[in-house]
N, C-alpha and C positions, 0 to 999 in steps of 0.2 A: 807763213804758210798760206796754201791758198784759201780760199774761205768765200763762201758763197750765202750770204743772208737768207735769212726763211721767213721773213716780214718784221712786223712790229714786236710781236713778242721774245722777240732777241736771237731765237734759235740759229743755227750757222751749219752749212752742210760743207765740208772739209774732207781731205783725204786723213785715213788712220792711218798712223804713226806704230814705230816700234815703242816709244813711249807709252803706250797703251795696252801694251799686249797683258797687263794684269786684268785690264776690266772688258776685254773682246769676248772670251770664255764666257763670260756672266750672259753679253749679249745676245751669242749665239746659241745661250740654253732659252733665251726668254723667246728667242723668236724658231727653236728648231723644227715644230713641228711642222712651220709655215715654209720656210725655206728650205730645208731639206725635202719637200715636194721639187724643187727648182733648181738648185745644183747643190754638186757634191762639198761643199765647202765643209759640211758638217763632219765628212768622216777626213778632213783635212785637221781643223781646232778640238784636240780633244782633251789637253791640257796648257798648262803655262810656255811651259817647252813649247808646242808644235804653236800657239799663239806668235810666239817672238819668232820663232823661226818666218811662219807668215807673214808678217807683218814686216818681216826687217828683207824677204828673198823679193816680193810682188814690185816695192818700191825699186831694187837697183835690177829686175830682170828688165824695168822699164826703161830705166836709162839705160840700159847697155842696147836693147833691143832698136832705142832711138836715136844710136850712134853716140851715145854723151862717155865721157872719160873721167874719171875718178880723177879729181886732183887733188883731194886730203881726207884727213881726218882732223876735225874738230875735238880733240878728244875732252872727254869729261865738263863741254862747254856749255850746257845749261842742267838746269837742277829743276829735279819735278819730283816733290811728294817724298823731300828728303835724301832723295837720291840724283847724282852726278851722270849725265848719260852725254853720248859723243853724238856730234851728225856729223852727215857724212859730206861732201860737198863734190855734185858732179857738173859738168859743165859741156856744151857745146859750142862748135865757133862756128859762121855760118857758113863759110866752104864747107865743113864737112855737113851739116843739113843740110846742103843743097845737093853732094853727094850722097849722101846715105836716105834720103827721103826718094820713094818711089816719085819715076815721071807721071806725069796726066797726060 
């Protein structure tokens, strides 16, 4: 995954995962009063349910938005925290982003 270091102290800034939609909830209570000044995300996460649901719609609106085409399911292919979860695998060929990406 991608991952973007945050210096010496190890920290790593990353995009969230559906893998995570148990501890997103937690975060978006620690931080609501701040952020829901700034968008509506808050009345979007209001439990585990609407968590996964975000977390698993934001990532493939993006590929499909960026012209990419689903070409499987990984199913049950890595394991976090006792449990088996699928990724999903999308892909682009560069005809089609050079089609599907707006001219300059």
């Amino acid at each position: 995954m991608f991952a973007t270091s945050l210096g010496a102290g190890g920290g790593e800034l990353r995009p969230l995962e559906p893998w995570q939609a148990e501890e997103f909830p937690a975060h978006i209570d620690r931080g609501r009063e701040f952020i829901g000044r700034h968008n509506g995300l808050l009345d979007v996460i209001t439990d585990l349910a609407s968590s996964r649901a975000y977390l698993t719609s934001p990532g493939i609106a993006v590929a499909r938005r960026l012209g990419m085409t689903r070409e499987g399911v990984l199913r049950e292919c890595y394991a976090y925290r006792g449990e088996r979860h699928d990724m999903e695998i999308w892909s682009v060929l560069a005809p089609e982003w050079r089609a599907h990406r707006p001219s300059s």
